[in-house]
N, C-alpha and C positions, 0 to 999 in steps of 0.2 A: 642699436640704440645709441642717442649721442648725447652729450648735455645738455644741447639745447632741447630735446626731445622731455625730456624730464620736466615734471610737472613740478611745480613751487621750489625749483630749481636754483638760484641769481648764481648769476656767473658778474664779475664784472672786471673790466677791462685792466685797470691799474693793480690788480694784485693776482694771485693765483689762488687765494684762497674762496672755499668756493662757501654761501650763505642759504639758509632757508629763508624764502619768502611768501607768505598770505596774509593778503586783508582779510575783515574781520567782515563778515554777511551785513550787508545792509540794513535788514532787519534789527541786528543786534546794534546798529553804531550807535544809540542815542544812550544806551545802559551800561556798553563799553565805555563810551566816556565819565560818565556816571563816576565808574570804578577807577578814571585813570589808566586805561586802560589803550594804547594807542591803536587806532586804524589800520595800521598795517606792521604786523608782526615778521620780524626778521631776528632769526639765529646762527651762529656760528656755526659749522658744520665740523669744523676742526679737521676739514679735507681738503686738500689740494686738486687742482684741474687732471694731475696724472692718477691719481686712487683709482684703483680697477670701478666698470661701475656698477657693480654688483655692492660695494660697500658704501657708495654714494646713494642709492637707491636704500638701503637698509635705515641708512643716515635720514635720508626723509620720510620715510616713515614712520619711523619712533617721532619724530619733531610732529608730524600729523598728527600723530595719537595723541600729544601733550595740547596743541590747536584745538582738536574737538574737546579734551577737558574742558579747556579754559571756555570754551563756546557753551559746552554746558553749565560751566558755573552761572557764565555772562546770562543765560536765558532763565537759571535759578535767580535770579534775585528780586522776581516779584512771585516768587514760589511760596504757598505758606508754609507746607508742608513737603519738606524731603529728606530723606533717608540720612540713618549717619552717616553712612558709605560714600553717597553723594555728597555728606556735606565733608569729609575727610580729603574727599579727590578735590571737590571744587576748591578748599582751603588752600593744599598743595599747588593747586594749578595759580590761585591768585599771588602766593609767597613768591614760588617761582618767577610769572610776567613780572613783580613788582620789585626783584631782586632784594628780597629778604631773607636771610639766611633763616632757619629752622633753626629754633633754641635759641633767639637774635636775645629774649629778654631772661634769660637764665643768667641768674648772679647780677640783675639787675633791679638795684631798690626802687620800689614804683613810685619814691621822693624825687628823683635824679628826670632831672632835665631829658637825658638820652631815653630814661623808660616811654614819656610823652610823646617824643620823637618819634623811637619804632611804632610805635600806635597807631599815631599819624599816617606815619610812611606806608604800612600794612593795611588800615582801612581808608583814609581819606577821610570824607567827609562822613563816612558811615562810623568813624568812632564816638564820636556822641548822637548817634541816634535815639538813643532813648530820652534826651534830653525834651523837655515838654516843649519847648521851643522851634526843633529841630523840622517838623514839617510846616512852621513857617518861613525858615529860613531858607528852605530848598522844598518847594512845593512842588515839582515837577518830579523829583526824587522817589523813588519807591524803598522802602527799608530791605535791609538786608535777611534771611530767615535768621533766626537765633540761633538753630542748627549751626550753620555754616560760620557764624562768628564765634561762636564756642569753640569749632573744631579750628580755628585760627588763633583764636587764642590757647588753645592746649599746646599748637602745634610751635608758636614761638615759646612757651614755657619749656616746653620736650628737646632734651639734646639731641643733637642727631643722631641716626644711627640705634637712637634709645624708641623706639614708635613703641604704643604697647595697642595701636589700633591698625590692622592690616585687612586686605580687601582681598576677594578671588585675584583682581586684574593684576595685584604687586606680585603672586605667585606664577602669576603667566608672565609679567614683566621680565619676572627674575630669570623664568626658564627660559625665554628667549635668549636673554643674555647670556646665559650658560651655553645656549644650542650652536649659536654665532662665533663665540670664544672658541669654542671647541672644536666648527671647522676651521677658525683661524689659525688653530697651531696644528690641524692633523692635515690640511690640504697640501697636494704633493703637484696638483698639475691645474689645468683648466678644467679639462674633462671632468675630472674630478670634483673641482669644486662648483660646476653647472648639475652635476648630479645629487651633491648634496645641499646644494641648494634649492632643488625641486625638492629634496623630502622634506624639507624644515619647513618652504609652503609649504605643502601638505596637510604637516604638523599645524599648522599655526592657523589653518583654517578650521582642523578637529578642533583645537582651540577657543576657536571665538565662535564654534558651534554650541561647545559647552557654556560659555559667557550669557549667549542670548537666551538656552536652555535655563540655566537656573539662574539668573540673574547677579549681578556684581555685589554679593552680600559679603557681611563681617567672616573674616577669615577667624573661624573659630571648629574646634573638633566636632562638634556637635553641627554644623553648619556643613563642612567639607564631608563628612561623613558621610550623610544624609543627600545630600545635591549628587556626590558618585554613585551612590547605590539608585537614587532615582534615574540619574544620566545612562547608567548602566542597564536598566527596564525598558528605557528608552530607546536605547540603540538596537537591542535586543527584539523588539517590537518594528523596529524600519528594517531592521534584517533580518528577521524570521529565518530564509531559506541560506542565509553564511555567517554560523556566528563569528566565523574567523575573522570577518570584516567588522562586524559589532568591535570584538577584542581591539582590535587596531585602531578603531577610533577613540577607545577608552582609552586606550596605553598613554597618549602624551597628556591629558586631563590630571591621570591618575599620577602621573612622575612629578608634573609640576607641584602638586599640592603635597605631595610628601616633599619634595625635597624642600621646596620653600618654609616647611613645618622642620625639616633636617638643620638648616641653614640659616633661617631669617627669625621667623617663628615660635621660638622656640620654649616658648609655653604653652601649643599646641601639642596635646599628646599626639602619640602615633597612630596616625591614620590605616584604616585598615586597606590591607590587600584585597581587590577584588576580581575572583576569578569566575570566567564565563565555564563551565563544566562542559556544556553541551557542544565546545569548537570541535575536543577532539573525537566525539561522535559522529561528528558533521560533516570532517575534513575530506576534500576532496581525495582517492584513491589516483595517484598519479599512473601513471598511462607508461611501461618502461616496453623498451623493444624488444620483439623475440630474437634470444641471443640467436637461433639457429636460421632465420629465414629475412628478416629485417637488417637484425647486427652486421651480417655481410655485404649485405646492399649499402648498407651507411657508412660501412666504412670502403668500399669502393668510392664512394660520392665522396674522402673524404682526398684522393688522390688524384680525383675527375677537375682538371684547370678549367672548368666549364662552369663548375660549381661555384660560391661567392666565398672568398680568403674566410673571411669570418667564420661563415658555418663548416668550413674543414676546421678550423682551429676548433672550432666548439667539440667535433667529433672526437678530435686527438684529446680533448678534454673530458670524455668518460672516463679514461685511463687513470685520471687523477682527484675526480670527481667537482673539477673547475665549470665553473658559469659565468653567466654572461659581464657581469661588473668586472669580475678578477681579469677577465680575458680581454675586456676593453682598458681598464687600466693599467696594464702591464706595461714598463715602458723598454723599450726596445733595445735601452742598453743596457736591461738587466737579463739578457740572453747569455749565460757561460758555455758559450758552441766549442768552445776545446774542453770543456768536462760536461759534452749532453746533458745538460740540463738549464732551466731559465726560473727567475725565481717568479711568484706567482703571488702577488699584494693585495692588488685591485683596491678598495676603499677600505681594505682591513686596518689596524692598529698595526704598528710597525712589529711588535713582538707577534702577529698572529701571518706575517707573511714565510710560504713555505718553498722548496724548490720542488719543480715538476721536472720528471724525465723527458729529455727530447728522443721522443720514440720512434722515430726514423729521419730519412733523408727529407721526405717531403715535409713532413712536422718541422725541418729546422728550416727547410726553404720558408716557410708558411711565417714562421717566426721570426725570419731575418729580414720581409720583403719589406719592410718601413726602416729599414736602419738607418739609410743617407736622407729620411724626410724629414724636413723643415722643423726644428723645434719648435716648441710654442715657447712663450715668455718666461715658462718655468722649466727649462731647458726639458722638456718632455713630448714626445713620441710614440703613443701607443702602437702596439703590434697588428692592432686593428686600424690604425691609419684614423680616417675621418669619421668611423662608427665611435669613437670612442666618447663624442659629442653626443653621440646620438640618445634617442631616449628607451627606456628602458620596453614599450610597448613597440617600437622600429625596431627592435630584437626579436621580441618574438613573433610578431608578424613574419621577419624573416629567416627566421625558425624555421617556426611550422610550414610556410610553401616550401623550401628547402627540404624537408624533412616529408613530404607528401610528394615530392618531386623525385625522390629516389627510394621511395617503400611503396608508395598510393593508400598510407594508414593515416586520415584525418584526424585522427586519435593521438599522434602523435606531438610533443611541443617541446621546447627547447628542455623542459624540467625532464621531459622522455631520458635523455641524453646521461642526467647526473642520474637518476636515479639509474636507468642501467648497468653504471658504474657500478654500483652498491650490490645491484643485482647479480651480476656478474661476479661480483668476490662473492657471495654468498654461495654458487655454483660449482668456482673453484677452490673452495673451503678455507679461505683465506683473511674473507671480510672479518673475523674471532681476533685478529691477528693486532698487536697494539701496533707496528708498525706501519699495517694497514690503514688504521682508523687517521695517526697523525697524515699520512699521504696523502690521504681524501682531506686533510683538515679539519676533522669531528672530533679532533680529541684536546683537551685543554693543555696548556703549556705546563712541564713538568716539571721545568726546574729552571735557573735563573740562564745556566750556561744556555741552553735552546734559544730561550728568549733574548739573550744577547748574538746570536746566531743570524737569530731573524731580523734584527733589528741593523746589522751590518750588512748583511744579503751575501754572504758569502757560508757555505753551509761546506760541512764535512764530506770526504771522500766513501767515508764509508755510510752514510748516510744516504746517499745519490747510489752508492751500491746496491745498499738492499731493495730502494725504490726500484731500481734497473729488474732486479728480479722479479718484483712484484707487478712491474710491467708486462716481462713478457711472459707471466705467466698469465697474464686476462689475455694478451692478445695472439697464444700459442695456438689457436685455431681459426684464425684467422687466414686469411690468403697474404703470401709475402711481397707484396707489391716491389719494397725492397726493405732492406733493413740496417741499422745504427751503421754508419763507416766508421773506419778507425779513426783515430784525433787527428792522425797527419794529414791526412785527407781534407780537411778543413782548415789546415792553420793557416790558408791565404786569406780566409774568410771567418776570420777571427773579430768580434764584435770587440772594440777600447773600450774599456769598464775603467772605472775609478776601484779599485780595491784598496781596503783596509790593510792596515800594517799590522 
């Protein structure tokens, strides 16, 4: 995609800064003017022609969202009857086009020349409306609802910041806001941030499923409450045969309205928790290989140069109980091939990334074959090379043929792999072991020293010790295709790492 490709886009030539532009529907232009309102709407983006454009595109669409308000105020105003909610947004939407500060007449005696003025400036010719005169002087004029002049006037009385009237959409507002911030300071590569950028859509279409479901009402406990437990029947009712997927639509509905009741809200008591019982009744039984007849063939497949780099790596990755995100974002200069081991992130939180043992010759070829490839922008290199873009369903697709390809168990899917892992410590009586649980990554951080471990990528000698052990104790019956070389052995092919001091 490029910028001229982008819809309501302005690029223009004397500056680098780049603009939002839409006119206003034809239908609407005779009410838009009405209101003062100009034909064609243009805003700052406060982006430059280099902004990745994944942040240019977020940037027009929020400016969209604020376009259709004001479109629906513009089509409200020969409305007789509309909602406070509507008439809350369309007020907002007119202060904003008309650049009036909110709380413009706070500490303003309504004697004083300026009181008159903001009035003016806020409504136009719709401030004396009620004036007994006012539909002969503007006959062509439709008045404005009373709603919406109310909620214009409350909203210049109200300081900012100070609203005591909020709407579902400001709680989705806000979560967005949140969801964006937050890949903004955790995103480490491209991959990365094209990955979490599909869930947020995602998220955001669960989002305005719930919006058109119960409608954009007054953010009130009694309201939010009510709307999740109905949404909740709802989804429960389209998914009958997976409540897991019910669950996951609710989850980002259910986040935004508490947090915005956390944060914004906050005369909204606490919003209840609502859980679906029946998921983990429901939940699929994953499919793990049999260690004695399968587990050998997969790990033959995982040594076979025939096979695809990725699905060996996935194999060496039951060892550690790693999948497909961790193992595509892993960047290639976080390989420590003179202390066998690499550290293992993927889209985790920097305190949740841990070290994986490098469990033989082939596992370190496997991990080292992207080292001299081209970094991207964000000096990063996944070990999977060009999958690491890929999506998370061109995973498993190539999976499972991979994985039918060298057992012939259709039954079989990438998740086969990590739960195996599991499976297999339970076997060799190990899985109990706190050791074990942190190597697989299922166990929470213990103390601040770990967490600052993980957050340097440089981890303990004796630490990569015990993993060593508990390596080859899953894979002591296995065939030795070959096994760990000494350090010297490698030091030509020693991966330059940044390390901490």
């Amino acid at each position: 995609m490029t910028l001229k490709t982008i819809k309501h886009l302005r690029v223009s030539k004397g500056t680098d800064w780049l603009s939002y532009q839409r006119g206003i529907p034809k239908a609407l232009l005779t009410k838009a003017k009405l209101l003062n309102i100009p034909p064609n709407i243009v805003k700052p983006l406060k982006l430059t022609k280099s902004a990745p454009i994944s942040s240019i595109i977020n940037a027009i669409e929020k400016q969209n969202e604020k376009f259709e308000d004001l479109c629906r105020l513009i089509s409200a105003t020969n409305a007789r009857d509309i909602t406070k909610g509507e008439a809350n947004k369309g007020a907002k939407a007119l202060l904003n086009e008309r650049k009036i500060e909110q709380g413009a007449l706070v500490n303003v005696d309504s004697i004083d020349d300026d009181f008159t003025e903001i009035i003016d400036d806020a409504f136009g010719i719709y401030a004396n409306q009620d004036h007994p005169e006012w539909n002969e002087v503007y006959p062509t004029a439709k008045k404005l609802p009373e709603a919406l002049m109310s909620a214009v006037n409350e909203l210049l009385q109200t300081p900012k910041g100070h609203e005591n009237f909020h709407l579902f959409s400001d709680a989705v507002d806000h979560y967005k806001a949140h969801r964006n911030k937050n890949i903004k300071v955790s995103v480490k590569s491209d991959g990365q941030l094209l990955k979490l950028n599909r869930e947020l859509s995602k998220d955001l279409k669960r989002l305005d499923d719930f919006i058109v479901f119960s409608g954009n009402q007054e953010f009130t406990s009694d309201n939010c409450n009510v709307a999740l437990r109905r949404y909740k029947e709802h989804l429960l009712e389209r998914h009958k045969k997976s409540p897991a997927t019910a669950k996951r639509d609710l989850a980002p509905s259910a986040s935004a309205m508490r947090k915005y009741a956390e944060e914004v809200a906050m005369n909204v008591t606490v919003i209840a928790k609502l859980t679906i019982k029946e998921q983990r009744s429901n939940a699929k039984q994953r499919e793990v290989a049999d260690v004695e007849t399968e587990l050998p063939l997969i790990w033959a497949a995982a040594h076979d140069d025939s096979y695809d780099q990725f699905f060996r790596l996935h194999v060496f990755g039951i060892f550690s109980g790693s999948h497909a995100s961790e193992l595509c974002q892993s960047d290639v200069t976080h390989v420590h091939a003179d202390q066998s081991y690499f550290v293992l992130g993927g889209t985790k939180r920097d305190h949740r990334t841990r070290p994986v043992v490098i469990v033989n010759d082939t596992h370190r070829k496997l991990l080292t074959e992207f080292a001299d490839a081209a970094k991207d922008s964000m000096g990063f290199a996944s070990i999977c090379g060009r999958r690491a873009t890929q999506t998370e369903s061109t995973h498993t697709r190539l999976m499972k043929r991979q994985l039918l390809r060298a057992t012939g168990n259709p039954k079989l899917t990438a998740y086969s792999l990590r739960h195996t892992g599991n499976h297999l410590g339970d076997i060799k009586g190990i899985s109990n072991l706190p050791q074990f649980g942190r190597m697989f990554g299922w166990r929470p951080v213990e103390s601040h020293i770990q967490s600052d471990y993980g957050k340097a990528g440089i981890f303990s000698n004796s630490m990569i010790a015990e993993y060593r052990k508990l390596t080859d104790k899953l894979i002591e019956d296995l065939p030795q295709y070959n096994s760990p070389a000494p350090v010297a052995a490698f030091q030509s092919n020693i991966i330059n790492i940044n390390r901490h001091s």
